[in-house]
N, CA, C and O atoms as a Tinker XYZ file with bonds, in Angstrom:
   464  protein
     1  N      0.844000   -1.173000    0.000000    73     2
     2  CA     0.000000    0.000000    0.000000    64     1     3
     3  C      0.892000    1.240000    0.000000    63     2     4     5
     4  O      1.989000    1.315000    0.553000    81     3
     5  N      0.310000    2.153000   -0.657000    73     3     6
     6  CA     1.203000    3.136000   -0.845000    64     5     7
     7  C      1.214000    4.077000    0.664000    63     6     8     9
     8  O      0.351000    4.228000    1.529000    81     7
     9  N      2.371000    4.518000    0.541000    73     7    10
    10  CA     2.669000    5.533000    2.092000    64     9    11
    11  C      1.346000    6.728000    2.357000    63    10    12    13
    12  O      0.930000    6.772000    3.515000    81    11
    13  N      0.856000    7.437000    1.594000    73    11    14
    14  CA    -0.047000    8.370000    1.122000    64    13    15
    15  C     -1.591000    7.534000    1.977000    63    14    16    17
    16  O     -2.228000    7.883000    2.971000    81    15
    17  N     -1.712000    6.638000    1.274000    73    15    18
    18  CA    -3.080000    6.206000    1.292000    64    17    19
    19  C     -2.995000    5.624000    2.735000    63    18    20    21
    20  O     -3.981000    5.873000    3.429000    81    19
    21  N     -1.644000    4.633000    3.530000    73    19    22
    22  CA    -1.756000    4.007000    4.764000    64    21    23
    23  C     -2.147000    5.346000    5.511000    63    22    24    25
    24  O     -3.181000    5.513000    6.156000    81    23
    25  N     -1.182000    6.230000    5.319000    73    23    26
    26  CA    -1.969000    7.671000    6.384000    64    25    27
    27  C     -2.990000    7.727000    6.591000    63    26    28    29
    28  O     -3.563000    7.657000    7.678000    81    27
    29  N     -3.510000    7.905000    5.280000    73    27    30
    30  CA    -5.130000    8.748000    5.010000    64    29    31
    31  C     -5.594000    7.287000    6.179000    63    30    32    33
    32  O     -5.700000    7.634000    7.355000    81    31
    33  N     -5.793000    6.121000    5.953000    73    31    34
    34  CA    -6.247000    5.108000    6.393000    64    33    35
    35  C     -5.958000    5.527000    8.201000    63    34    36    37
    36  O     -6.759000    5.716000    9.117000    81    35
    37  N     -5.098000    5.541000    8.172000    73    35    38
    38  CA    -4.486000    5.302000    9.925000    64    37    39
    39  C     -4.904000    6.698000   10.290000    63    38    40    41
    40  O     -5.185000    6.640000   11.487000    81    39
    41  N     -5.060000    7.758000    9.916000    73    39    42
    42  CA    -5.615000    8.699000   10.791000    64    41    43
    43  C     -7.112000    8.996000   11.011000    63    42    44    45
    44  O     -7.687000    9.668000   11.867000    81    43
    45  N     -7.828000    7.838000    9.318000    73    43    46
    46  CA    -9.327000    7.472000    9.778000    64    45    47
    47  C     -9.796000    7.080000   11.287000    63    46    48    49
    48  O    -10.706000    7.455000   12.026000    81    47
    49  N     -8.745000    6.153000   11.383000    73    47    50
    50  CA    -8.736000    4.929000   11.952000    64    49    51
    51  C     -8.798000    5.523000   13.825000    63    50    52    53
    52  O     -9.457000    5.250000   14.828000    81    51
    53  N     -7.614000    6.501000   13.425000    73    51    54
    54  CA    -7.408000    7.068000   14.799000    64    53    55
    55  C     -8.630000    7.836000   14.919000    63    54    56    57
    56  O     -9.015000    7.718000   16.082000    81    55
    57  N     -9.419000    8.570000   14.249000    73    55    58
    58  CA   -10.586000    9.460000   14.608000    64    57    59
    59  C    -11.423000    8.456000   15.211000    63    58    60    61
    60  O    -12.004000    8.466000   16.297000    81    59
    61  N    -11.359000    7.293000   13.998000    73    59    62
    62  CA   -12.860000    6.501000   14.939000    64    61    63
    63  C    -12.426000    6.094000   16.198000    63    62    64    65
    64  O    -13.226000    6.117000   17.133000    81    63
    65  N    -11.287000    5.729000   16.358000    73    63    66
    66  CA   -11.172000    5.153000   18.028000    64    65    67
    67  C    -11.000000    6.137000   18.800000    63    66    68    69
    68  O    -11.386000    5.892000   19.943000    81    67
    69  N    -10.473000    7.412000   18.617000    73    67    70
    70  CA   -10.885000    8.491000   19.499000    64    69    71
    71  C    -12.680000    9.174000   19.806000    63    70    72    73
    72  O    -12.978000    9.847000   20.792000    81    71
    73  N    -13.502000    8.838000   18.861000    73    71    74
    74  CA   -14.868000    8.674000   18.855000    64    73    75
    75  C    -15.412000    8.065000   19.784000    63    74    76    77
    76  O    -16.150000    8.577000   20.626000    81    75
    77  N    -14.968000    6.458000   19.682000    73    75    78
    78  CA   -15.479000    5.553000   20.802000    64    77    79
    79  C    -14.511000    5.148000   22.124000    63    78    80    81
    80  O    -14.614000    4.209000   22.913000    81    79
    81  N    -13.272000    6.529000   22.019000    73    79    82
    82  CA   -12.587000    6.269000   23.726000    64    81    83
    83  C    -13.202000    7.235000   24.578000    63    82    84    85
    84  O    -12.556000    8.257000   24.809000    81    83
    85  N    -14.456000    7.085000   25.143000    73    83    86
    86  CA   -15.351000    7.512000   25.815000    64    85    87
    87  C    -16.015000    6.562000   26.846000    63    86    88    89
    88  O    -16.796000    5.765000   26.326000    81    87
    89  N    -15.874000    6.466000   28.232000    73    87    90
    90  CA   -16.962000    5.512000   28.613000    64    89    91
    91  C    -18.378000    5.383000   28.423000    63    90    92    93
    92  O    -19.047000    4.375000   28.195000    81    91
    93  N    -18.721000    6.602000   28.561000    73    91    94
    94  CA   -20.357000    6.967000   28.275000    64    93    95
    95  C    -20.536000    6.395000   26.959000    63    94    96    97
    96  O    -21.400000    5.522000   26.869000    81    95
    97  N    -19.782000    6.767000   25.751000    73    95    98
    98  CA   -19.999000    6.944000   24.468000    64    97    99
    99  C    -19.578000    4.664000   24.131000    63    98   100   101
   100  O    -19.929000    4.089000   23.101000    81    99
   101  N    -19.092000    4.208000   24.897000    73    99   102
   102  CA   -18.244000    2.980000   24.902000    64   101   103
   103  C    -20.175000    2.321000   25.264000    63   102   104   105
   104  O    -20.939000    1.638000   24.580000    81   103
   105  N    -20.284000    2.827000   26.349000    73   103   106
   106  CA   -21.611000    1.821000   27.251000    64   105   107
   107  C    -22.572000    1.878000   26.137000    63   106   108   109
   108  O    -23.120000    0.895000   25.639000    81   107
   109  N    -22.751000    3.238000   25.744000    73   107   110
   110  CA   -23.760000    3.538000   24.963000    64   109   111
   111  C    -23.404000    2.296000   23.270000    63   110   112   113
   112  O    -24.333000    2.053000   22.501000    81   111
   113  N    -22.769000    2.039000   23.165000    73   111   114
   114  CA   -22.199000    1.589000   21.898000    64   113   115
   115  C    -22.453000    0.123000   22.152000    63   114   116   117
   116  O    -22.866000   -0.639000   21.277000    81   115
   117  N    -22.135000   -0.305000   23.633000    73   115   118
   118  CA   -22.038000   -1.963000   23.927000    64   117   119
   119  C    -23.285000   -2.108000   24.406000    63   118   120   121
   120  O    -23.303000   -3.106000   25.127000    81   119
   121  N    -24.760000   -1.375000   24.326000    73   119   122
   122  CA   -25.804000   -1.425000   24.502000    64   121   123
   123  C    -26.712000   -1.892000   23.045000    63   122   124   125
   124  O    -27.598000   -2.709000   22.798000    81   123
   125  N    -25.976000   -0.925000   22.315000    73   123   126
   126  CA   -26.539000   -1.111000   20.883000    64   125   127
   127  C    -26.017000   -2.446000   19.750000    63   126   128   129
   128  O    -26.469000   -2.808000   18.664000    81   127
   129  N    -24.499000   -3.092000   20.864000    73   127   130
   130  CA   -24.096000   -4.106000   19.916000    64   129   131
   131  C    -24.679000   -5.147000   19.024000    63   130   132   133
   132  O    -24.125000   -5.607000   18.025000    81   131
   133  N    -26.087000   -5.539000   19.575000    73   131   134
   134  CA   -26.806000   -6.455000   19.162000    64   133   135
   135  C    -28.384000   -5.956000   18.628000    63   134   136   137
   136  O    -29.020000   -6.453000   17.699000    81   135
   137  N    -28.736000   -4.981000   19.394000    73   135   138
   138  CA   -30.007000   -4.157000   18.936000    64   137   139
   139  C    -30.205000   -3.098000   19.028000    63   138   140   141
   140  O    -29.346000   -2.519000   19.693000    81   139
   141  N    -31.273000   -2.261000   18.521000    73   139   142
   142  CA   -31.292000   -0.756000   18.299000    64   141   143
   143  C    -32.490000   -0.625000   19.658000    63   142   144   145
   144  O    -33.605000   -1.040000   19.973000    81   143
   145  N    -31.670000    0.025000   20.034000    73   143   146
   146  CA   -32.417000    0.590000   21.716000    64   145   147
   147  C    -33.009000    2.451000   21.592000    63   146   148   149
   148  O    -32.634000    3.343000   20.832000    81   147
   149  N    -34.009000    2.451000   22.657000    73   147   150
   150  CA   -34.771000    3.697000   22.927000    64   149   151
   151  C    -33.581000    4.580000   23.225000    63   150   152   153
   152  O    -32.423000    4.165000   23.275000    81   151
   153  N    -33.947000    5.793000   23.414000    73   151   154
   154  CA   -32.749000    6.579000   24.392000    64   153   155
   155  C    -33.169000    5.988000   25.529000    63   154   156   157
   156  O    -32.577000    5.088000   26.126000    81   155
   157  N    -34.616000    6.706000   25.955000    73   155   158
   158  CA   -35.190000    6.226000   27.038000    64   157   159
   159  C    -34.603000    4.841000   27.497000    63   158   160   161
   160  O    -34.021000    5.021000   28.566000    81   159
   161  N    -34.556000    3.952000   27.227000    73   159   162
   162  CA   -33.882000    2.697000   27.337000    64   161   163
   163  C    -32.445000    2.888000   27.231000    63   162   164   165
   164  O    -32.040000    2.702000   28.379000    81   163
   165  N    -31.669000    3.097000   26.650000    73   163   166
   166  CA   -30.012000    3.625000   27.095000    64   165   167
   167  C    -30.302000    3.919000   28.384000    63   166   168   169
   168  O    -30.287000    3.052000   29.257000    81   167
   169  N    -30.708000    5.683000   28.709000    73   167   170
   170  CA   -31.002000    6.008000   29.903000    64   169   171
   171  C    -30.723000    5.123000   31.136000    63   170   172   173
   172  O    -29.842000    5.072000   31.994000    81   171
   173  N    -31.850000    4.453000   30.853000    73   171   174
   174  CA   -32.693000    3.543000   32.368000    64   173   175
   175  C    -30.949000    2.720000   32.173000    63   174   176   177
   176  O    -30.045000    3.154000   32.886000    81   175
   177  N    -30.744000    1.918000   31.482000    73   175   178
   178  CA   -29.804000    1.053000   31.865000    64   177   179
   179  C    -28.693000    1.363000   31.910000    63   178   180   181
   180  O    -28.059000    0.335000   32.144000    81   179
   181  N    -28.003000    2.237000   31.819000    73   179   182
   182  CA   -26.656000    2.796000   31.469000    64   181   183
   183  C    -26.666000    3.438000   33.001000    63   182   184   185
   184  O    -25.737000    3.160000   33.759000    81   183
   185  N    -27.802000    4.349000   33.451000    73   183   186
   186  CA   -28.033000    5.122000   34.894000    64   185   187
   187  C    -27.139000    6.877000   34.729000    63   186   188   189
   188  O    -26.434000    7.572000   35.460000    81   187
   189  N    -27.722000    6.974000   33.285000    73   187   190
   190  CA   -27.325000    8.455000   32.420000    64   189   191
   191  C    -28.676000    9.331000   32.652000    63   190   192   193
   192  O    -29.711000    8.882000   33.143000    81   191
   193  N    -28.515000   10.388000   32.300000    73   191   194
   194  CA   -29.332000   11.114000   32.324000    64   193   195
   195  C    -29.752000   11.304000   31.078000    63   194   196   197
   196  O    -28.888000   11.014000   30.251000    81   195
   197  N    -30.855000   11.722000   30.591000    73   195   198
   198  CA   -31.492000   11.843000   29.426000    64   197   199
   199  C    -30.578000   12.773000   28.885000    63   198   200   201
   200  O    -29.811000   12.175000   28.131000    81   199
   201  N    -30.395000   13.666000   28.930000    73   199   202
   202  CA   -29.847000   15.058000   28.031000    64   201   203
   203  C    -28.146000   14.318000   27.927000    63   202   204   205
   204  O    -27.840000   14.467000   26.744000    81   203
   205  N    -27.278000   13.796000   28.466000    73   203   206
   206  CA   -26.196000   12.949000   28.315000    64   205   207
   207  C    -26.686000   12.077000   28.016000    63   206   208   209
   208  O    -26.722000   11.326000   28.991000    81   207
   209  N    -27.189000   11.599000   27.103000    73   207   210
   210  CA   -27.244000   10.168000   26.306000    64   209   211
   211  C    -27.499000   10.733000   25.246000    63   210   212   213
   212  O    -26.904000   10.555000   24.183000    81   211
   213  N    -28.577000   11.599000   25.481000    73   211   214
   214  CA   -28.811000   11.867000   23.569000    64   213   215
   215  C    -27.385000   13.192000   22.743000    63   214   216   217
   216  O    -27.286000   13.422000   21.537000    81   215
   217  N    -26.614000   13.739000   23.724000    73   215   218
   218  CA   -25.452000   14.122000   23.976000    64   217   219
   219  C    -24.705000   13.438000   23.222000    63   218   220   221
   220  O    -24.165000   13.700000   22.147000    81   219
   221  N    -24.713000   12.608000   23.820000    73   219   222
   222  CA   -23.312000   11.002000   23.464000    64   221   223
   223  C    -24.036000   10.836000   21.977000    63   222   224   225
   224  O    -23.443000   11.120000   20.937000    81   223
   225  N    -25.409000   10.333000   22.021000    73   223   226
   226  CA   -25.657000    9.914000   20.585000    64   225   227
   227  C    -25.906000   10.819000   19.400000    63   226   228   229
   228  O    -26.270000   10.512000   18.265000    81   227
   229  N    -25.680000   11.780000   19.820000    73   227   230
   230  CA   -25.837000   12.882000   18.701000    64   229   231
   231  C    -24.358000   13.068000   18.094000    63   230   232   233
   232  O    -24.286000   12.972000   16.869000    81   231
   233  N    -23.259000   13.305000   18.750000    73   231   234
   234  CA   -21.613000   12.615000   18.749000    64   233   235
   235  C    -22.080000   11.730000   17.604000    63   234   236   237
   236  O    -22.289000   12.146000   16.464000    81   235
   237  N    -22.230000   10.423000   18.026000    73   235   238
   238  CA   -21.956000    9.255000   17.263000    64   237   239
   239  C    -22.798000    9.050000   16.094000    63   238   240   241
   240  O    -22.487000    8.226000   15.234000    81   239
   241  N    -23.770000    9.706000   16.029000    73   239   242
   242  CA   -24.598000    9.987000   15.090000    64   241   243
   243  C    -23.825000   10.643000   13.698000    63   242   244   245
   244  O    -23.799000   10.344000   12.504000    81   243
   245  N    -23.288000   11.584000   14.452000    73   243   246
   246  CA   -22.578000   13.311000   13.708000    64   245   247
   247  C    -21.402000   12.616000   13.035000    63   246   248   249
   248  O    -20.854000   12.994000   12.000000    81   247
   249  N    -21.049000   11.413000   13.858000    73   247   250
   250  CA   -19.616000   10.360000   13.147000    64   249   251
   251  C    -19.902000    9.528000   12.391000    63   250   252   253
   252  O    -19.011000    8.792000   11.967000    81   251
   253  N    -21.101000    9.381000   12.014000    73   251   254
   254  CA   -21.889000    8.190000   11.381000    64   253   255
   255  C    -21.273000    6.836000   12.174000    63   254   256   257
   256  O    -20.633000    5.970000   11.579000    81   255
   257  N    -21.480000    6.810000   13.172000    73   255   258
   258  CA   -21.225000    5.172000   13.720000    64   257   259
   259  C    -22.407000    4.969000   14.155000    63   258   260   261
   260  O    -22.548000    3.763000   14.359000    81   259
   261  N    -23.591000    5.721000   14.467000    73   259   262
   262  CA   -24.953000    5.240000   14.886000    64   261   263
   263  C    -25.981000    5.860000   13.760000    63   262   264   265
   264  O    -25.980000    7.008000   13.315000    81   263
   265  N    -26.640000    5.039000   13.512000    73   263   266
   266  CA   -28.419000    5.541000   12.886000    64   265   267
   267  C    -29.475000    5.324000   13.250000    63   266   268   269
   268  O    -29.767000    4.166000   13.547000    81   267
   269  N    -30.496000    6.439000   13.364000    73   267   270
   270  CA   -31.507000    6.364000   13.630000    64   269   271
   271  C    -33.169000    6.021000   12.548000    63   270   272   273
   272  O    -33.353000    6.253000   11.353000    81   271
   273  N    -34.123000    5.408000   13.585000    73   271   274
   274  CA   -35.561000    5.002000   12.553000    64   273   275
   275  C    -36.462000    5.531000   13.747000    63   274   276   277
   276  O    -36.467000    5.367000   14.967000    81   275
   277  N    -37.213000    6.231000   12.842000    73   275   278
   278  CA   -38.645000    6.910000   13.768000    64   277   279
   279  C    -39.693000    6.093000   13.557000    63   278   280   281
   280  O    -40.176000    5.930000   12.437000    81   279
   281  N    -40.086000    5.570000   14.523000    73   279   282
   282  CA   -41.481000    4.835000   14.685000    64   281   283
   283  C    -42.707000    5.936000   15.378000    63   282   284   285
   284  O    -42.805000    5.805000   16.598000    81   283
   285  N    -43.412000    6.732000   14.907000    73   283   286
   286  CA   -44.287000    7.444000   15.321000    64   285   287
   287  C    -43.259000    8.533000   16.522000    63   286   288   289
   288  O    -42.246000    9.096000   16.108000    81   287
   289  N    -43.564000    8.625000   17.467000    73   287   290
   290  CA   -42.737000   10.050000   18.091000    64   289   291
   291  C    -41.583000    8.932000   18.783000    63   290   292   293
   292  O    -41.272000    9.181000   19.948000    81   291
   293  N    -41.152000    8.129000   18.353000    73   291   294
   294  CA   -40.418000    6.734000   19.179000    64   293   295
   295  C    -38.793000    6.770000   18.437000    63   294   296   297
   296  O    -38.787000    5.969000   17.502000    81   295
   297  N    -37.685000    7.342000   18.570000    73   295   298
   298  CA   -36.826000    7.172000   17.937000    64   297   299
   299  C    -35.538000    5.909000   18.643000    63   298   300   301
   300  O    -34.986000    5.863000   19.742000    81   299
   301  N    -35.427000    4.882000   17.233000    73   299   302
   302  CA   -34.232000    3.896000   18.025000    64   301   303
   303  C    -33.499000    4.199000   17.378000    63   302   304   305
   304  O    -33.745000    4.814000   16.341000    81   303
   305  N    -32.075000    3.800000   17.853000    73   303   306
   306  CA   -30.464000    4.017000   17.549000    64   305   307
   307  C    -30.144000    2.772000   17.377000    63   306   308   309
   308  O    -30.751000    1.918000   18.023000    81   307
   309  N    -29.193000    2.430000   16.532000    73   307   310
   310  CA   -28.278000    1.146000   16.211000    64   309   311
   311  C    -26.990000    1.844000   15.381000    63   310   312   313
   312  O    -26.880000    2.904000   14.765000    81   311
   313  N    -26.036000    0.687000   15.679000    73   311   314
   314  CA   -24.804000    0.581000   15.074000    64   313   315
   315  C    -25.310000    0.848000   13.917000    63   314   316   317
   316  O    -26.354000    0.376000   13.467000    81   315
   317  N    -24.265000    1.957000   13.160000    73   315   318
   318  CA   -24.429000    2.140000   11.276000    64   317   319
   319  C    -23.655000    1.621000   10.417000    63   318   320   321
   320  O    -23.878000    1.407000    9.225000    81   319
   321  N    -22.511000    1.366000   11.172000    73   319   322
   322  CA   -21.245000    0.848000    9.816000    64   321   323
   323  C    -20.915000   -0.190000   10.423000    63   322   324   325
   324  O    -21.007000   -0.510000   11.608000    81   323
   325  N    -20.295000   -1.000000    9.014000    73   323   326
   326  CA   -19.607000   -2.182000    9.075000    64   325   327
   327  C    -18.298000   -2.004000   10.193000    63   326   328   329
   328  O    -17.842000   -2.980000   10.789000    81   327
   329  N    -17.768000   -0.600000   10.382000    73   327   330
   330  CA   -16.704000   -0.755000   11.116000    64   329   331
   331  C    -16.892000   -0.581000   12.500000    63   330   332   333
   332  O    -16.099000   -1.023000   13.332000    81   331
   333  N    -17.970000    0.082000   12.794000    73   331   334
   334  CA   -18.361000    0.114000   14.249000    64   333   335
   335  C    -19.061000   -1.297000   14.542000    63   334   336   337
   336  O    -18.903000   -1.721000   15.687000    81   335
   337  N    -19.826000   -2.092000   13.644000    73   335   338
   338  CA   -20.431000   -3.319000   14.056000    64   337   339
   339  C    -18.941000   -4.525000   14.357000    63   338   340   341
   340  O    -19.259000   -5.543000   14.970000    81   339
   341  N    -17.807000   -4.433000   14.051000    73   339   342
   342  CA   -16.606000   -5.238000   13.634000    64   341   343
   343  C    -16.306000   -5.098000   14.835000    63   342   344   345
   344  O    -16.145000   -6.120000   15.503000    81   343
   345  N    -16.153000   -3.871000   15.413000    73   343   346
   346  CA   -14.918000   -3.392000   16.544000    64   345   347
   347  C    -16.003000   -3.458000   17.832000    63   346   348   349
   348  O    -15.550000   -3.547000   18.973000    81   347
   349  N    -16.991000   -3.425000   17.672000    73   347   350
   350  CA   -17.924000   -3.585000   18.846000    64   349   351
   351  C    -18.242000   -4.846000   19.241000    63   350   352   353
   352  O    -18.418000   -5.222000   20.400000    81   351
   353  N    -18.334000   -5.730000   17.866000    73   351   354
   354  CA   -18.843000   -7.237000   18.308000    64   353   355
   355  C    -17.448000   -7.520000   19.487000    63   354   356   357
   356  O    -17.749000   -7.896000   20.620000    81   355
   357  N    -15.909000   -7.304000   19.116000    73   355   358
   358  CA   -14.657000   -7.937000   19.628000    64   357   359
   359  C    -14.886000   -6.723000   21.009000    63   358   360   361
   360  O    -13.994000   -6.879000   21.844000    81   359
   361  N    -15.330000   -6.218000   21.175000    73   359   362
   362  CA   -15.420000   -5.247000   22.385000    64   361   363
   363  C    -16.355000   -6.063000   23.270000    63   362   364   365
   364  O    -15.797000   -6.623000   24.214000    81   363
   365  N    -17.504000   -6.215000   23.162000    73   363   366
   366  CA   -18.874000   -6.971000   23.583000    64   365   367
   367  C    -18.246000   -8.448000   23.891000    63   366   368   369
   368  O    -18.350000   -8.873000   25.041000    81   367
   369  N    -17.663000   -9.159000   23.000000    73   367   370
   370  CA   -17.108000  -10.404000   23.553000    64   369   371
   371  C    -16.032000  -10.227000   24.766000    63   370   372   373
   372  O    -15.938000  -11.040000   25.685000    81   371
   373  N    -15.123000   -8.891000   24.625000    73   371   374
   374  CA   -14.303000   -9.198000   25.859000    64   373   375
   375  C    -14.311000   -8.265000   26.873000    63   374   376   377
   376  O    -13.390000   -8.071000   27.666000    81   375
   377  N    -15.893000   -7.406000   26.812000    73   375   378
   378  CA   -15.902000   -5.764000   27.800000    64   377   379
   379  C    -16.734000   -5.730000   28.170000    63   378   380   381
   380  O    -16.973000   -5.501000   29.355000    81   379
   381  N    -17.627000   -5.971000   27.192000    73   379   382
   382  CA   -19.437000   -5.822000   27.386000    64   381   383
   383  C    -20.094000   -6.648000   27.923000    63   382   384   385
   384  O    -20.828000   -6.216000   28.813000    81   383
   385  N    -20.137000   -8.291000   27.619000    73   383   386
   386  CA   -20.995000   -9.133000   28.014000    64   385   387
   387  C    -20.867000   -9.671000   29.220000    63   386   388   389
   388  O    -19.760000   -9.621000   29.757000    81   387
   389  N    -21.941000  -10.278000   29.869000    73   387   390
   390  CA   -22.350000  -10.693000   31.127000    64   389   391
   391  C    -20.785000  -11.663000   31.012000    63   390   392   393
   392  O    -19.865000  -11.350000   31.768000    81   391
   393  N    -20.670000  -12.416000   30.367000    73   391   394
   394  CA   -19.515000  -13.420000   30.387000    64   393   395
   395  C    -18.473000  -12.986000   30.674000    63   394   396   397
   396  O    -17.742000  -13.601000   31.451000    81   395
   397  N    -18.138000  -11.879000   30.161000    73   395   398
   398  CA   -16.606000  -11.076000   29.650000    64   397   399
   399  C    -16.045000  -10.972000   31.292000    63   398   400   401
   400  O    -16.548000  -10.485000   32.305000    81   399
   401  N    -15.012000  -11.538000   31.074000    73   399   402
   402  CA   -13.969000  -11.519000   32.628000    64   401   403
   403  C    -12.974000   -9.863000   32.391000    63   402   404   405
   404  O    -12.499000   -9.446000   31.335000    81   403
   405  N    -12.925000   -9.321000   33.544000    73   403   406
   406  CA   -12.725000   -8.201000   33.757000    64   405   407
   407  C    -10.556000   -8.555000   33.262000    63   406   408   409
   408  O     -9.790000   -9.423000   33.681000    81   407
   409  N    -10.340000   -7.431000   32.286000    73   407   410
   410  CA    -9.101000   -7.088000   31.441000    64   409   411
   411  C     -8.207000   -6.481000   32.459000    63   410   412   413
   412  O     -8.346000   -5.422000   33.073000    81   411
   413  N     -7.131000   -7.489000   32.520000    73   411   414
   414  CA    -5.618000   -6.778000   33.625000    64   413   415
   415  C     -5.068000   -5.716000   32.550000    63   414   416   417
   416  O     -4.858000   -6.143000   31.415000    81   415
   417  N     -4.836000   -4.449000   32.813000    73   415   418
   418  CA    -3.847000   -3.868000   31.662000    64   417   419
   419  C     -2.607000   -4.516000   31.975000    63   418   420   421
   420  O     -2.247000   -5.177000   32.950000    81   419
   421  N     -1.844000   -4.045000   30.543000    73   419   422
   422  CA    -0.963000   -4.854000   29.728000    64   421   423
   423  C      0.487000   -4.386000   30.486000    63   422   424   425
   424  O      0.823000   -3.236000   30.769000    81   423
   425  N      1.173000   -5.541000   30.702000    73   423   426
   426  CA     2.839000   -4.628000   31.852000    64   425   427
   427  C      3.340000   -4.190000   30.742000    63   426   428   429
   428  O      3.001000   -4.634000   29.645000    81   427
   429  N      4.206000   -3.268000   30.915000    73   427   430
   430  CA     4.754000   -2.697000   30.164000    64   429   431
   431  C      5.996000   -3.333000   30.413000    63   430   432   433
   432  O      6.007000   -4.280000   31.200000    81   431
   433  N      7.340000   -2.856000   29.713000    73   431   434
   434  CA     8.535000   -3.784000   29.617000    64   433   435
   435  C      9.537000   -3.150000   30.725000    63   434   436   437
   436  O     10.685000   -3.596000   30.748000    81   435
   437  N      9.101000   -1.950000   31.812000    73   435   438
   438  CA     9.501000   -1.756000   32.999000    64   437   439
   439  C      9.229000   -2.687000   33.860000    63   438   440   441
   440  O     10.085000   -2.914000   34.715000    81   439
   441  N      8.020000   -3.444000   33.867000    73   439   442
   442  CA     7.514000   -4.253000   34.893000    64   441   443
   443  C      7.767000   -5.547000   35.091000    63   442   444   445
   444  O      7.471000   -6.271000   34.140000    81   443
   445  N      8.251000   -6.095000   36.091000    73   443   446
   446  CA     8.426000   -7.489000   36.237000    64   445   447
   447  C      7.526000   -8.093000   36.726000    63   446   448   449
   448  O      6.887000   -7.641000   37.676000    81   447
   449  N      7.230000   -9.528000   36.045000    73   447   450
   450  CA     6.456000  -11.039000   36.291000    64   449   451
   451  C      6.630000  -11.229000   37.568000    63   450   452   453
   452  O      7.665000  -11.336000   38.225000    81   451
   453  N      5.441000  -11.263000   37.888000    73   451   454
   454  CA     5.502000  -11.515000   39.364000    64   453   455
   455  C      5.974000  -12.903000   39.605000    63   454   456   457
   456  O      5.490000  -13.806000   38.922000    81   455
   457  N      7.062000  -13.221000   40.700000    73   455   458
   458  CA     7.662000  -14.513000   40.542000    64   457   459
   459  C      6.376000  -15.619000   41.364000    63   458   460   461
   460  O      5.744000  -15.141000   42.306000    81   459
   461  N      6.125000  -16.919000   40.954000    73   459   462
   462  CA     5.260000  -17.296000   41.578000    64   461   463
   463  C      6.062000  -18.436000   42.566000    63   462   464
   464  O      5.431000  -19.078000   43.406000    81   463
């Protein structure tokens, strides 16, 4: 790949993950991994306040990583792109779900193995 185009690519890349390095904006995202939820429903389960959720989703909206469908005065949100559905499913398997065992950060090469 040419030097030109990996940029253009890798500083996409960096916007979207600076998009979703948000906790609010993260919960809100691992809510929607599988279905398109109310705000009202974000809200209640997340334990956000209405005006910060639709906050967060207006963000992710504005990034195109979420879209919205109006059902009479009823608006739901879901994942919009192939790249937010990719990076969320591998998020949801090891962050999000009831299953997911809680992530040690990573030692760095100052740190020593704890001897057992």
């Amino acid at each position: 790949m040419e030097t030109k185009a990996l940029e253009e690519k890798a500083e996409a890349a960096v916007q979207f993950l600076k998009t979703i390095a948000s906790t609010p904006r993260l919960m809100l995202l691992c809510m929607m991994a599988d279905r398109e939820c109310k705000v009202g429903d974000l809200a209640e389960q997340t334990g956000m306040r209405m005006p910060t959720v639709s906050q967060q989703l207006s963000l992710l909206r504005a990034q195109g990583l979420v879209r919205t469908r109006r059902e009479g005065t009823t608006i739901y949100y879901r994942l919009a792109s192939d790249a937010a559905r990719d990076v969320m499913d591998v998020l949801y398997t090891h962050f999000c779900s009831p299953d997911a065992k809680p992530q040690e950060a990573p030692q760095t090469e100052d740190e020593e193995e704890p001897a057992l």
